[in-house]
ROLO-182603 format. One record per atom (N, C-alpha, C): atom name; residue number from 1; x, y negated, z. Coordinates in steps of 0.05 Angstrom, whole numbers. Last residue first. Example, Ala and Ser with C-alpha at 12.3 -4.5 7.8 and 13.67 -1.06 7.14 Angstrom:
["N",2,[257,45,142]]
["CA",2,[273,21,143]]
["C",2,[258,-1,157]]
["N",1,[264,114,156]]
["CA",1,[246,90,156]]
["C",1,[264,66,156]]
***
This chain:
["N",235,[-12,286,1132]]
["CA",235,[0,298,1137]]
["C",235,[-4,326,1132]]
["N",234,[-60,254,1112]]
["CA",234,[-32,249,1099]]
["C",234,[-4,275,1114]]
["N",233,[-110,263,1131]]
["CA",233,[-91,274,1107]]
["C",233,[-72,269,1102]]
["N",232,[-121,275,1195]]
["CA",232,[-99,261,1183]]
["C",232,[-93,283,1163]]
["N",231,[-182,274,1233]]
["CA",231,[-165,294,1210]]
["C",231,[-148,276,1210]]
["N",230,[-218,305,1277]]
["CA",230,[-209,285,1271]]
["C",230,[-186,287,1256]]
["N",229,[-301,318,1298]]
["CA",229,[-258,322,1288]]
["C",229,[-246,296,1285]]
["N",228,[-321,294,1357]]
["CA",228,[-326,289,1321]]
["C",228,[-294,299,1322]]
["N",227,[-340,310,1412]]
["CA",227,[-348,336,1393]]
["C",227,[-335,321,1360]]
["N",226,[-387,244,1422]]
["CA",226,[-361,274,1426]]
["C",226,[-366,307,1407]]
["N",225,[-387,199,1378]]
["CA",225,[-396,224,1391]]
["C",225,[-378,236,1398]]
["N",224,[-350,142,1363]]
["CA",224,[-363,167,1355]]
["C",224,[-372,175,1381]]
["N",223,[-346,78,1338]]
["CA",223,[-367,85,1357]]
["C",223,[-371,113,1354]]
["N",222,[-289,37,1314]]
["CA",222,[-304,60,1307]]
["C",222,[-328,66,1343]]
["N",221,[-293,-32,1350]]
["CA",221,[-281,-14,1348]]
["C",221,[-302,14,1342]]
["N",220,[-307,-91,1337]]
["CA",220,[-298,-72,1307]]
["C",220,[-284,-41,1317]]
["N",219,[-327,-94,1386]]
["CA",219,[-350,-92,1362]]
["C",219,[-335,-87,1341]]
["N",218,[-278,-106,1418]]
["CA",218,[-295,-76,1425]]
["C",218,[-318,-65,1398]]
["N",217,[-273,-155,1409]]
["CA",217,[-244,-139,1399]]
["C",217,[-270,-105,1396]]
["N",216,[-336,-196,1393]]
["CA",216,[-312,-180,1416]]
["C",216,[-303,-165,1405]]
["N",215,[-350,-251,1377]]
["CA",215,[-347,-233,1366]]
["C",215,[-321,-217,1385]]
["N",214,[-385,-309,1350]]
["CA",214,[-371,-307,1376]]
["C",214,[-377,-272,1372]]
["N",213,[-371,-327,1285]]
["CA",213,[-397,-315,1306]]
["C",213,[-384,-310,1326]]
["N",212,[-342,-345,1246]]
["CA",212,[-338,-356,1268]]
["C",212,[-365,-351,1283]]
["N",211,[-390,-343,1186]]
["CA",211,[-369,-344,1203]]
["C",211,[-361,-354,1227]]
["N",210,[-430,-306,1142]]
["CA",210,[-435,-325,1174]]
["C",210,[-412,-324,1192]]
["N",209,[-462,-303,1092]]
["CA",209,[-430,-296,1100]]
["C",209,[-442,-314,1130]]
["N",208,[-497,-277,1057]]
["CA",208,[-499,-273,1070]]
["C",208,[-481,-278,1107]]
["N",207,[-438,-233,1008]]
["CA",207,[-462,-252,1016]]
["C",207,[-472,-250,1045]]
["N",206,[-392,-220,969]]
["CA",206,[-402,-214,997]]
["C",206,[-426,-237,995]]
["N",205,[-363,-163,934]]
["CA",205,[-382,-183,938]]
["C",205,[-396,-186,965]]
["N",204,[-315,-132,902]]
["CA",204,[-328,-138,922]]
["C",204,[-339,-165,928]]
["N",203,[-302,-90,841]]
["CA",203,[-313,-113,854]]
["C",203,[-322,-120,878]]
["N",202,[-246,-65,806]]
["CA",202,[-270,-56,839]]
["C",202,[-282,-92,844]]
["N",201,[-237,-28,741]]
["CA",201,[-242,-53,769]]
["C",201,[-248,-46,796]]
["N",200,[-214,-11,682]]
["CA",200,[-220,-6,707]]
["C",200,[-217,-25,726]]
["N",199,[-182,-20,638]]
["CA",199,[-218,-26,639]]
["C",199,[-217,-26,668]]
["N",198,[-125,9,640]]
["CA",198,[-144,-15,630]]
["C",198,[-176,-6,631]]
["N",197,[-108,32,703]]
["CA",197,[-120,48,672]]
["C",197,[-128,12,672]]
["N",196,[-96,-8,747]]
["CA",196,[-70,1,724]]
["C",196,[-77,13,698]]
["N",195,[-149,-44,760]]
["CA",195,[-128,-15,766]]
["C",195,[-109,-20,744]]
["N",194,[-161,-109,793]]
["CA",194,[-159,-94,760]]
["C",194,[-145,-67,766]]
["N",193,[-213,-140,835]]
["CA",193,[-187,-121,828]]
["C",193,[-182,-105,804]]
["N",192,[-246,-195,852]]
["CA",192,[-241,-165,829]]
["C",192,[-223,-162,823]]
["N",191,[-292,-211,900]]
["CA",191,[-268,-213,888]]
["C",191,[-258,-191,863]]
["N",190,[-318,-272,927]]
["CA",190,[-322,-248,908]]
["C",190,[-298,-239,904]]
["N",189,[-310,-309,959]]
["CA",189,[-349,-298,969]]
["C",189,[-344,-267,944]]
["N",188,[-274,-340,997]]
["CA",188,[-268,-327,972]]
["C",188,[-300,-316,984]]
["N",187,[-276,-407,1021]]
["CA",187,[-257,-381,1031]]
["C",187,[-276,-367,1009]]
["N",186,[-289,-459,1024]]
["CA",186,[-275,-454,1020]]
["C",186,[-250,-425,1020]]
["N",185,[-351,-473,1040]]
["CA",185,[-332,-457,1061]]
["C",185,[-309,-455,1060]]
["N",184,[-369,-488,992]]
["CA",184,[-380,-502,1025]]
["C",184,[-363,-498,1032]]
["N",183,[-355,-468,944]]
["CA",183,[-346,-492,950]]
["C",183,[-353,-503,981]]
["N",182,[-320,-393,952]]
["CA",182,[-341,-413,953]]
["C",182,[-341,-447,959]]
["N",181,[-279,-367,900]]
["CA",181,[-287,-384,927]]
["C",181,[-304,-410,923]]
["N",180,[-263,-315,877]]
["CA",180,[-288,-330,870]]
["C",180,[-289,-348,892]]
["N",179,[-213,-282,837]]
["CA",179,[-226,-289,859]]
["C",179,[-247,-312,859]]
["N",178,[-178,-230,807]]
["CA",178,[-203,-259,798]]
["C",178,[-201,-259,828]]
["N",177,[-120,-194,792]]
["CA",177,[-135,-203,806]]
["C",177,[-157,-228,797]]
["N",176,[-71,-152,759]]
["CA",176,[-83,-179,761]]
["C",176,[-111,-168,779]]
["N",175,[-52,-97,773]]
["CA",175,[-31,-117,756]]
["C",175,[-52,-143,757]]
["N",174,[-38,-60,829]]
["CA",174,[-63,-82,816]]
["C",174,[-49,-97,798]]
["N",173,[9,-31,814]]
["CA",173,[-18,-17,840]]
["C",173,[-53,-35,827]]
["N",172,[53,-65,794]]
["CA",172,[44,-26,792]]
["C",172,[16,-10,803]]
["N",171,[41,-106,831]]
["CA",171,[37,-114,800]]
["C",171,[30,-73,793]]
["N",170,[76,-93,873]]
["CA",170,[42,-91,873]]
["C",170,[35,-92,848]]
["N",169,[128,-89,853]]
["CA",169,[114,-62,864]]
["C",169,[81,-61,861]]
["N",168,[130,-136,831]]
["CA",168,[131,-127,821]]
["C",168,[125,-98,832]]
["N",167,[98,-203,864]]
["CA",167,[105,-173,872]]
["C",167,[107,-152,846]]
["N",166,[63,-227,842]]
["CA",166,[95,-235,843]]
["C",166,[109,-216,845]]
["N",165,[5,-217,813]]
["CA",165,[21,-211,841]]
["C",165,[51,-208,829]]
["N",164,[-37,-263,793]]
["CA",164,[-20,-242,785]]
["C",164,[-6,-236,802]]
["N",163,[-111,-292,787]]
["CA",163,[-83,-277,809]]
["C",163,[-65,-268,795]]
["N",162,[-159,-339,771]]
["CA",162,[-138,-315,767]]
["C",162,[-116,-314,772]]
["N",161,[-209,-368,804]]
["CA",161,[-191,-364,799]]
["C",161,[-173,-337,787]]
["N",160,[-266,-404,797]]
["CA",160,[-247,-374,802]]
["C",160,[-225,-377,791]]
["N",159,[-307,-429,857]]
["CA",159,[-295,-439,842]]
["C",159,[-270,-415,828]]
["N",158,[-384,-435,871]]
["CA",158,[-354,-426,875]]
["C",158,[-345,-437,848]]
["N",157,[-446,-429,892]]
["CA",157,[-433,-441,874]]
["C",157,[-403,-434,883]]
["N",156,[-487,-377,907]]
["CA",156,[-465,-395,923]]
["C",156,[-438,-411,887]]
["N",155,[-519,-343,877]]
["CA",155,[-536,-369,876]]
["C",155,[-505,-385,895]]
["N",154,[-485,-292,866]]
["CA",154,[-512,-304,887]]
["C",154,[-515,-323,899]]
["N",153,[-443,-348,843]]
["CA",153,[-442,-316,853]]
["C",153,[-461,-321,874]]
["N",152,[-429,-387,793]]
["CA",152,[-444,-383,816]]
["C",152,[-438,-348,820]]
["N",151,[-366,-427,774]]
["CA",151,[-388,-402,760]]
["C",151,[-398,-401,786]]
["N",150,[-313,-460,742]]
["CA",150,[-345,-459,756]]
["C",150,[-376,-435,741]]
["N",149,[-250,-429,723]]
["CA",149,[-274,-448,727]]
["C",149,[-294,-452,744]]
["N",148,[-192,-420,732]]
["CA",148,[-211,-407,706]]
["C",148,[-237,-427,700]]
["N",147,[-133,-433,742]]
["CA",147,[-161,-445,754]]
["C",147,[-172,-430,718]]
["N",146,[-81,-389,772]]
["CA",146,[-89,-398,743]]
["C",146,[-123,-401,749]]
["N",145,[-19,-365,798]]
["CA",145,[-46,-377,806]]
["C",145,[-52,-390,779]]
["N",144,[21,-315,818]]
["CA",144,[12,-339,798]]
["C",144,[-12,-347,792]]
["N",143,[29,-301,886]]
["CA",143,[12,-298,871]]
["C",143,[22,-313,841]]
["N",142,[49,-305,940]]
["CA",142,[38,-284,936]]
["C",142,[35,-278,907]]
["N",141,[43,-367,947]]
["CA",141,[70,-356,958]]
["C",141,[68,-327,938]]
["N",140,[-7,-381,930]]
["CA",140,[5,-400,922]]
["C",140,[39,-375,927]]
["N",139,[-28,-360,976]]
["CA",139,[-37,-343,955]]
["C",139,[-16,-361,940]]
["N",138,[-14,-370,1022]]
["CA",138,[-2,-343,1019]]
["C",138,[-15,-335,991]]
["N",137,[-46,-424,1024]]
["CA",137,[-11,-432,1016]]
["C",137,[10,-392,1022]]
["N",136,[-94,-421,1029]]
["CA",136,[-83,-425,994]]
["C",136,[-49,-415,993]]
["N",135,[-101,-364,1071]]
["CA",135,[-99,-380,1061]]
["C",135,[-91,-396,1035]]
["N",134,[-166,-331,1081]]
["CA",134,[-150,-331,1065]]
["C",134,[-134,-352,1065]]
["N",133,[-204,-297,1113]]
["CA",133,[-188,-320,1134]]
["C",133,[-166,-322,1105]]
["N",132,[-202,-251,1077]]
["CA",132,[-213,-255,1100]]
["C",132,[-198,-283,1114]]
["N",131,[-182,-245,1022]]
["CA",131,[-207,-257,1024]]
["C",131,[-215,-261,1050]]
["N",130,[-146,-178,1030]]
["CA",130,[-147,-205,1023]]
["C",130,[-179,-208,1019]]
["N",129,[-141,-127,1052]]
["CA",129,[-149,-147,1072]]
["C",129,[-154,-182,1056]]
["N",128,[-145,-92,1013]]
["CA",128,[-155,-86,1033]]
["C",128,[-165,-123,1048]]
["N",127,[-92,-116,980]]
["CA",127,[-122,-105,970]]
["C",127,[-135,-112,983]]
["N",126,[-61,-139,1012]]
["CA",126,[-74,-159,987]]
["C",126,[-91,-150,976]]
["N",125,[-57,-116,1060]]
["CA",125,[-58,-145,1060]]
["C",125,[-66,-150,1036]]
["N",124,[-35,-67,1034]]
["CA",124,[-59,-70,1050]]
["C",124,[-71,-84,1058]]
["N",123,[8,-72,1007]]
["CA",123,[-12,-67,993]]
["C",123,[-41,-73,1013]]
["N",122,[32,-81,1045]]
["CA",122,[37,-111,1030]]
["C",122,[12,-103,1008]]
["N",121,[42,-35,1077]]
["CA",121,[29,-63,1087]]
["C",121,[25,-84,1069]]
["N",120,[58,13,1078]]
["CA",120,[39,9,1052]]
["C",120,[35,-20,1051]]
["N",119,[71,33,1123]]
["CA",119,[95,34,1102]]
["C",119,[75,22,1074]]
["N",118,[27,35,1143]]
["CA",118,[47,18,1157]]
["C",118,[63,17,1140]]
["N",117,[-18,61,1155]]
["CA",117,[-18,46,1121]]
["C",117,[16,19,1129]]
["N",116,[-47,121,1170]]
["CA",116,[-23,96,1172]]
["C",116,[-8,86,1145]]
["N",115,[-104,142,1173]]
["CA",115,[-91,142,1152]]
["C",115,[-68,116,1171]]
["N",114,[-158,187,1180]]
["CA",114,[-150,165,1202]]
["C",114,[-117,167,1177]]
["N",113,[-232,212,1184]]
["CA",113,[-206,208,1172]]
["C",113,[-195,186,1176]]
["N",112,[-269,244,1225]]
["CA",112,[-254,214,1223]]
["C",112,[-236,213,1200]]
["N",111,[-334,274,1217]]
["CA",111,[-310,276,1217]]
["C",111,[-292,248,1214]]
["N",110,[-393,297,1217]]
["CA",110,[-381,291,1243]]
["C",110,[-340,290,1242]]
["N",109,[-421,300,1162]]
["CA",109,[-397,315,1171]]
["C",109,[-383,318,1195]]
["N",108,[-443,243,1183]]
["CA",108,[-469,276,1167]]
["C",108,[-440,299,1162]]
["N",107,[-405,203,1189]]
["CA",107,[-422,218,1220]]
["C",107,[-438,235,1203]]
["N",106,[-346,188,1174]]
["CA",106,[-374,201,1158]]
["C",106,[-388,227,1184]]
["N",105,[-302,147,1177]]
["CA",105,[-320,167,1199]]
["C",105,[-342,164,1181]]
["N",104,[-240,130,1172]]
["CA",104,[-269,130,1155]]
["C",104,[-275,146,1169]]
["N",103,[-194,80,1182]]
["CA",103,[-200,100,1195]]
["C",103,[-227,106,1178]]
["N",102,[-125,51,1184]]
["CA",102,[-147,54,1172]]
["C",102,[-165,77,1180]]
["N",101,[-76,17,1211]]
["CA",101,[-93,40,1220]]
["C",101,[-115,37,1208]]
["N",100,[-45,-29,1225]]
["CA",100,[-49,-8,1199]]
["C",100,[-50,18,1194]]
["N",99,[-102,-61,1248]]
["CA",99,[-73,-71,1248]]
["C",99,[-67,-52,1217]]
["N",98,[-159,-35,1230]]
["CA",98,[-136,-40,1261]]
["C",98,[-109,-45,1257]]
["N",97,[-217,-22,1192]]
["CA",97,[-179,-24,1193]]
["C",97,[-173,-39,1214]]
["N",96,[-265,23,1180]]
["CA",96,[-244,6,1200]]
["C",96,[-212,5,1188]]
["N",95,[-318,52,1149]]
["CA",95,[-298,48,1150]]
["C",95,[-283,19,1159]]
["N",94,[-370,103,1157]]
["CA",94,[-357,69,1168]]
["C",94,[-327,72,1156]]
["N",93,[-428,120,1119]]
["CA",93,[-405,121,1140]]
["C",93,[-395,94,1144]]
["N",92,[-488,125,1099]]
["CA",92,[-488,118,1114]]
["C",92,[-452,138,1121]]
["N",91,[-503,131,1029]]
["CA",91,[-505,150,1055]]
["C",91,[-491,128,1070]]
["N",90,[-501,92,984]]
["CA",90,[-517,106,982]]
["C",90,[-525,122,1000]]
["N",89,[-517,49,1050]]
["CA",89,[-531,46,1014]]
["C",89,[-499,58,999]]
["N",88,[-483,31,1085]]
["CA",88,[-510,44,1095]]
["C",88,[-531,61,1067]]
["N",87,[-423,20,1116]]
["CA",87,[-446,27,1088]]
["C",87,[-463,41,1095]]
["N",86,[-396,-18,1154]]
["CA",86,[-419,6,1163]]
["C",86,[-433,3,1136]]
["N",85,[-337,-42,1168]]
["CA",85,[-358,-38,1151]]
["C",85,[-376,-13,1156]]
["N",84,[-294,-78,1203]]
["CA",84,[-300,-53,1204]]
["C",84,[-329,-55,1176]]
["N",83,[-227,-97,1222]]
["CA",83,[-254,-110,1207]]
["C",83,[-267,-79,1206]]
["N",82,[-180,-149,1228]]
["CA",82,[-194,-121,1242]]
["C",82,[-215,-130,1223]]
["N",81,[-116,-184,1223]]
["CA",81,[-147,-179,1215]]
["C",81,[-153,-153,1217]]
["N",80,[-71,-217,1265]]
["CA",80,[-78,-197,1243]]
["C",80,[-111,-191,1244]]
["N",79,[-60,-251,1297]]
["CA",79,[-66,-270,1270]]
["C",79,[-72,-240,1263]]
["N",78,[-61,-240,1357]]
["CA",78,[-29,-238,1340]]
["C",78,[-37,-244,1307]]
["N",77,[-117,-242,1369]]
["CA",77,[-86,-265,1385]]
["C",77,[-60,-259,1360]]
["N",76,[-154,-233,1307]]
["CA",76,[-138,-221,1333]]
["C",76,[-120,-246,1348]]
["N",75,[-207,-242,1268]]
["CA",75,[-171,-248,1270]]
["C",75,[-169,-246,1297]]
["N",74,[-254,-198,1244]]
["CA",74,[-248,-215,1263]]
["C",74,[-207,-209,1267]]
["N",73,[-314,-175,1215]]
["CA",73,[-293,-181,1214]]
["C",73,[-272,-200,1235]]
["N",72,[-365,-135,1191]]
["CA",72,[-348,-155,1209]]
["C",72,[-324,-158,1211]]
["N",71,[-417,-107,1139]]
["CA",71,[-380,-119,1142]]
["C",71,[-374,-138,1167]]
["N",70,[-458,-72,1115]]
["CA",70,[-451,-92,1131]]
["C",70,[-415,-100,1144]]
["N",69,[-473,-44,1050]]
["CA",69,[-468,-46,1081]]
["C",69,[-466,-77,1094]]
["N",68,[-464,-4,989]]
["CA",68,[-477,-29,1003]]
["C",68,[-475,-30,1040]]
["N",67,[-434,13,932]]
["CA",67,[-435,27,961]]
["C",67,[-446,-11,968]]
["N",66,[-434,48,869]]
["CA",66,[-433,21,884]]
["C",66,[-444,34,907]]
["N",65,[-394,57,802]]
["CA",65,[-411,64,828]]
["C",65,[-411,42,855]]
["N",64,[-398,75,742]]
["CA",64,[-401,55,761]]
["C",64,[-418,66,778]]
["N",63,[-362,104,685]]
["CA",63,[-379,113,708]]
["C",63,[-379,81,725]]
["N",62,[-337,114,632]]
["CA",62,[-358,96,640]]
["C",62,[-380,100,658]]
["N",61,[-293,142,637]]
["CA",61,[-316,150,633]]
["C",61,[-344,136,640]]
["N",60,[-260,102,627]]
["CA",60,[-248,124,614]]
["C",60,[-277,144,609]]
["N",59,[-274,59,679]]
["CA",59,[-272,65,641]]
["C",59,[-273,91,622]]
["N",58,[-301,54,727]]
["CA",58,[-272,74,707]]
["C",58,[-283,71,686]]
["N",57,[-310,16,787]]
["CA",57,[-318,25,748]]
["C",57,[-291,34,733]]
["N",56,[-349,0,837]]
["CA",56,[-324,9,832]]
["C",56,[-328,21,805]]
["N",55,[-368,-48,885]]
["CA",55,[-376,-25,859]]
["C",55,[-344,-25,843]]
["N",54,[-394,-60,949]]
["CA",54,[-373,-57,931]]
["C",54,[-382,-39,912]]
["N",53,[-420,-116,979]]
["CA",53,[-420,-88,962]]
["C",53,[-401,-96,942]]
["N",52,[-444,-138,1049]]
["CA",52,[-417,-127,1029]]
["C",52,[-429,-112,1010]]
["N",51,[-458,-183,1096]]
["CA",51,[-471,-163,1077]]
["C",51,[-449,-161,1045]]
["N",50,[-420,-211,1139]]
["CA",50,[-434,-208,1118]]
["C",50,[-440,-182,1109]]
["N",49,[-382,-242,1187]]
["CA",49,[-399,-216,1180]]
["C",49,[-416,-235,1165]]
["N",48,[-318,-257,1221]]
["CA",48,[-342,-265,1196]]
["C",48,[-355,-236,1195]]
["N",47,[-274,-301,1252]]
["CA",47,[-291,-277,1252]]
["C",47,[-306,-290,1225]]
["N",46,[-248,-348,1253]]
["CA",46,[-240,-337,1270]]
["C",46,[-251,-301,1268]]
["N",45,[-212,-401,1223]]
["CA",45,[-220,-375,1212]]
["C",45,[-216,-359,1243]]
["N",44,[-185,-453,1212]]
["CA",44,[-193,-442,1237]]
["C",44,[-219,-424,1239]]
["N",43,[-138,-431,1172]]
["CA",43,[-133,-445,1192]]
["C",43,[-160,-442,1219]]
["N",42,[-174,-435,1133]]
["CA",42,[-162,-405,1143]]
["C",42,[-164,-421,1174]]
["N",41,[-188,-476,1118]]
["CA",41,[-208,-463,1121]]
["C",41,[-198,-437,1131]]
["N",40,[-152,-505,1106]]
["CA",40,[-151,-513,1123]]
["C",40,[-178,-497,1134]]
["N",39,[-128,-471,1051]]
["CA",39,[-111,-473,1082]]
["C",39,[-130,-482,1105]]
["N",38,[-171,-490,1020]]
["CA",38,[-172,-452,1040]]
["C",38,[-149,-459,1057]]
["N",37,[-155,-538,1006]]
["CA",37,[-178,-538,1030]]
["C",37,[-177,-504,1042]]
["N",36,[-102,-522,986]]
["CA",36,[-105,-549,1012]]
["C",36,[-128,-543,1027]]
["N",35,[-127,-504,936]]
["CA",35,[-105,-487,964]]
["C",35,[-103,-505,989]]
["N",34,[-153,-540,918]]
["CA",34,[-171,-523,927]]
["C",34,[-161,-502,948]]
["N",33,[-113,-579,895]]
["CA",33,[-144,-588,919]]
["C",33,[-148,-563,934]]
["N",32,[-90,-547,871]]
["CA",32,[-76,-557,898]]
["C",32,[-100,-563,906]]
["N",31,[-124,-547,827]]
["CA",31,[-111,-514,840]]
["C",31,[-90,-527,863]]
["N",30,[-130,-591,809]]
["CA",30,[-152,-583,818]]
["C",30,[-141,-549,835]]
["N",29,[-74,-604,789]]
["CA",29,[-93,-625,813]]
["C",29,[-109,-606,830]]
["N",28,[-81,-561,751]]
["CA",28,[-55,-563,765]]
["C",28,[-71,-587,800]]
["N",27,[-127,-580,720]]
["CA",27,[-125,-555,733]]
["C",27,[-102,-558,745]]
["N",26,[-99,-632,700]]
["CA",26,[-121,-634,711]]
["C",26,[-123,-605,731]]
["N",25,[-54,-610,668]]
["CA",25,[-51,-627,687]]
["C",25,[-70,-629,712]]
["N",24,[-85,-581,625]]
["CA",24,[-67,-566,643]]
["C",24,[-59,-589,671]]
["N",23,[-114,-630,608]]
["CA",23,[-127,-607,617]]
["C",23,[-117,-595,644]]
["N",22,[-66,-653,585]]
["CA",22,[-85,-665,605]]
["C",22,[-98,-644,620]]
["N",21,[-45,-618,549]]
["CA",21,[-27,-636,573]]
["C",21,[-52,-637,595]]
["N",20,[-99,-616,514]]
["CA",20,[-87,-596,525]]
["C",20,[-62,-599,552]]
["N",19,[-93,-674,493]]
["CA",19,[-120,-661,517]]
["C",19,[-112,-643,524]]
["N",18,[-44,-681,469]]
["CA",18,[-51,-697,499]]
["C",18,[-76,-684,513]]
["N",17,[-50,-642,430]]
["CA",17,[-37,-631,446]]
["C",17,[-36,-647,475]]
["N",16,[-89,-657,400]]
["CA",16,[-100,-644,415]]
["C",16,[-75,-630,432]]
["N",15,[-65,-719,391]]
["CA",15,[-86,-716,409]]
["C",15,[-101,-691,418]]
["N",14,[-29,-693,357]]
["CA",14,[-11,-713,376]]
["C",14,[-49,-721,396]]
["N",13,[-63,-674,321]]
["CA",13,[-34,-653,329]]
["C",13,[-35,-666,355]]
["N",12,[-80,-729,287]]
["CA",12,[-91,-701,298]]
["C",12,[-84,-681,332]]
["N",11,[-35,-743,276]]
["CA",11,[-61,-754,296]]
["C",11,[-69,-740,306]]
["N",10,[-23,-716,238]]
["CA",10,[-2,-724,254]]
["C",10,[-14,-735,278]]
["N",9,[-60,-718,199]]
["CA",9,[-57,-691,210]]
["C",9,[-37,-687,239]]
["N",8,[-53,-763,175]]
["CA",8,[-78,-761,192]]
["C",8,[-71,-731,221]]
["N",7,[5,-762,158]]
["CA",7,[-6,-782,185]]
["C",7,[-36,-762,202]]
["N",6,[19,-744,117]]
["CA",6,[12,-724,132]]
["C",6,[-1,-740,171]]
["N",5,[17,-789,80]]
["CA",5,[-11,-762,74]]
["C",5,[-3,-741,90]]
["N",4,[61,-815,101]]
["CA",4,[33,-825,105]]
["C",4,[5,-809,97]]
["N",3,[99,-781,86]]
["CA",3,[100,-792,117]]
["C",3,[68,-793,126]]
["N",2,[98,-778,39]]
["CA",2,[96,-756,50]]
["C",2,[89,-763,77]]
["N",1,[113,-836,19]]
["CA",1,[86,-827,13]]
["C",1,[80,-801,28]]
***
């Protein structure tokens, strides 16, 4: 008689743990589909410019701030990514990265700040440089990968995902990651970085995205005046 007044409940149990199987199964399908197609969307990733903003949010004092510009971008003979940004929204500087040479020129100071991020590289590839020419099979290597859902980002339908970095150094720097890839293109349109304070983010958003523009080594290089300093804080 115990067997049979706990049956229903035994039904129960035994179908929401097959939808939950299933589910997880289903997202497991659907998180290879989608590293298969950014592989094949890195793969022949040559350049990109878009319209960029980044907003950046501390908790602690519930400040948000946000910078607007233009972003190019372009993969080199040796696969590494150059890319330069000209914020124009709230003042107008640039900031470039060259292999791992990062550089910010604020032309209303006439000054460069110029930084070697060579001993930093693994940070500079997954902050800095991830989402450009991305592929599934360095995020799959990089990452624990977890399908969240379907959600739009300026009106571009995508698909998000959540990151954790394998990397126990990086895990110290970004302990989790979202990303947003778009379904046309297969390459990431959003992305959001977690800090180490809880609450705290950086969001970057791109729109406007136009890749593989025929694009010279010379157009991501800084453009100063003579006469501009040129600093290294790190030293």
């Amino acid at each position: 008689m115990l067997y049979f007044a706990h049956l229903p409940n035994m039904r129960k149990l035994f179908f929401s743990l097959f939808a939950a199987l299933s589910v997880a199964n289903l997202s497991a399908i659907e998180m290879d589909s989608l590293l298969a197609r950014m592989d094949a969307a890195s793969d022949s990733f040559q350049s990109m410019q878009a319209n960029v903003r980044w907003l950046k949010y501390t908790d602690l004092v519930d400040d948000e701030s946000v910078e607007e510009g233009v972003i190019r971008v372009m993969r080199n003979k040796r696969q590494q990514i150059n890319l330069v940004i000209e914020f124009r929204d709230p003042y107008q500087y640039f900031f470039s990265v060259r292999g791992t040479k990062v550089e910010i020129y604020r032309p209303k100071i006439a000054t460069v700040e110029e930084y070697d991020l060579s001993k930093s590289r693994e940070i500079l590839e997954q902050a800095l440089l991830l989402g450009f020419g991305t592929a599934g099979r360095f995020l799959r290597e990089k990452y624990e990968l977890m399908m969240v859902g379907r959600e739009e980002v300026a009106e571009t339908a995508s698909i998000k995902i959540a990151l954790v970095p394998k990397s126990q150094k990086l895990r110290g720097q970004m302990p989790r990651l979202e990303m947003w890839v778009s379904t046309s293109d297969w390459q990431p349109v959003q992305e959001k970085i977690y800090g180490v304070n809880p609450g705290d983010y950086r969001l970057y958003t791109y729109t406007n995205i136009k890749r593989n523009l025929p694009m010279k080594g010379s157009t991501l290089k800084l453009k100063t005046p003579a006469g501009v300093k040129r600093v290294y804080p790190q030293r």
